[in-house]
C-alpha positions in Angstrom: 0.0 0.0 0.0 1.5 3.3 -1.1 -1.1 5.8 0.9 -1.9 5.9 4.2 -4.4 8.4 6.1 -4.3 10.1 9.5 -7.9 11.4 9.9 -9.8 12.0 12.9 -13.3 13.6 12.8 -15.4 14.0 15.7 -18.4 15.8 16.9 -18.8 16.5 20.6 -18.7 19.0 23.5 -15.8 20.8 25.1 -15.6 19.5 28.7 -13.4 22.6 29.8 -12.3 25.9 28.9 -10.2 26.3 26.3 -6.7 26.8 28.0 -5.1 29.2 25.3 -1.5 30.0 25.8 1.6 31.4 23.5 4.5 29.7 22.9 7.9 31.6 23.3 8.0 32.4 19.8 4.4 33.9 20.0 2.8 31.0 18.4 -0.8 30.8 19.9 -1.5 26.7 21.0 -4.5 26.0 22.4 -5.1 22.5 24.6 -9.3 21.3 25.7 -10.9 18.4 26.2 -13.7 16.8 24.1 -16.5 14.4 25.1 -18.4 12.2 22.6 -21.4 10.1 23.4 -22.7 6.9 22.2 -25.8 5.0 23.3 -27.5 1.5 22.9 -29.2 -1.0 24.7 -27.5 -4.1 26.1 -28.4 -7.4 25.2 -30.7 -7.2 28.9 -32.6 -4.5 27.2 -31.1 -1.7 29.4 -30.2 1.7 28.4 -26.0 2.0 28.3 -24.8 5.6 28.1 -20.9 5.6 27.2 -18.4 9.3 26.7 -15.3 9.3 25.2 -13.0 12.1 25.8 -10.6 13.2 23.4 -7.6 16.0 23.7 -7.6 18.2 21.2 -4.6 20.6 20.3 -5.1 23.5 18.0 -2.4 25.8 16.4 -2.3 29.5 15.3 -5.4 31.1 14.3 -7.8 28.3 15.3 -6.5 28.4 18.8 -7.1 32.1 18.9 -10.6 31.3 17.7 -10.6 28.8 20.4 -9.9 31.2 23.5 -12.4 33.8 22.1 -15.2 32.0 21.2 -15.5 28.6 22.4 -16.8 27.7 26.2 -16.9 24.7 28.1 -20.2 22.8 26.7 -19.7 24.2 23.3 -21.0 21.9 20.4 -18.2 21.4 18.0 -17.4 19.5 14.9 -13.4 18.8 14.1 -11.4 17.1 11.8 -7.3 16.8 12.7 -5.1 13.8 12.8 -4.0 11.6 15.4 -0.4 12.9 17.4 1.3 10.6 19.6 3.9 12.5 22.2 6.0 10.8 25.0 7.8 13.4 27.5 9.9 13.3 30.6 7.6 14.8 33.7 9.8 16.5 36.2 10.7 13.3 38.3 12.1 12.1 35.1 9.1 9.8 34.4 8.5 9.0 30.8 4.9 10.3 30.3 2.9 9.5 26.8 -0.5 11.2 25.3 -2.5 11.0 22.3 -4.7 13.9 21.1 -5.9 14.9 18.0 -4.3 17.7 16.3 -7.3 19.9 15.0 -7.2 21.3 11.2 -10.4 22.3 10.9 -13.3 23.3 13.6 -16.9 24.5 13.1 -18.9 26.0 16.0 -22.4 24.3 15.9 -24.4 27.0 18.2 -24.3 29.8 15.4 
């Protein structure tokens, strides 16, 4: 196979503010939490209620966007690709995350 794809789109809610920041080059990077939800009955007929959460990092202008317009509970639709970081936390543990890198948001509450 001679393509591959990194694509990730999701529709959700923020769980948190947007935590908007500036790198030291001025670069504005923005870091919030999204929660998807999925529903179905079991096979006992019961109602099953099951969220996702998904960190989202967004770059430049769209993390600009970001702080200024989006709040915790805001309805969003993204698409981004999958980033996979591992880290050194001040005790010199090796720490790993996954979040989507965001390419393109939409607000959906106008």
């Amino acid at each position: 196979m001679s393509r591959s794809i990194n694509k990730v789109i999701l529709i959700g809610r923020l769980g948190a503010e947007p935590e908007l920041r500036f790198t030291t080059s001025g670069i504005a990077v923005c870091n919030v939490s999204l929660a998807t939800n999925e529903s179905y009955t079991n096979r006992d007929g019961e109602k099953v209620e099951k969220t996702e959460w998904h960190r989202l990092v967004l770059w430049r202008r769209l993390a600009e966007i970001a702080g200024e317009y989006l709040k915790k509970g805001s309805p969003v639709y993204i698409e981004g690709t999958m980033r996979y970081r591992t880290w050194s936390d001040s005790e010199e543990r090796e720490r790993f995350t996954a979040e989507v890198e965001v390419k393109e948001l939409s607000m959906l509450d106008g």
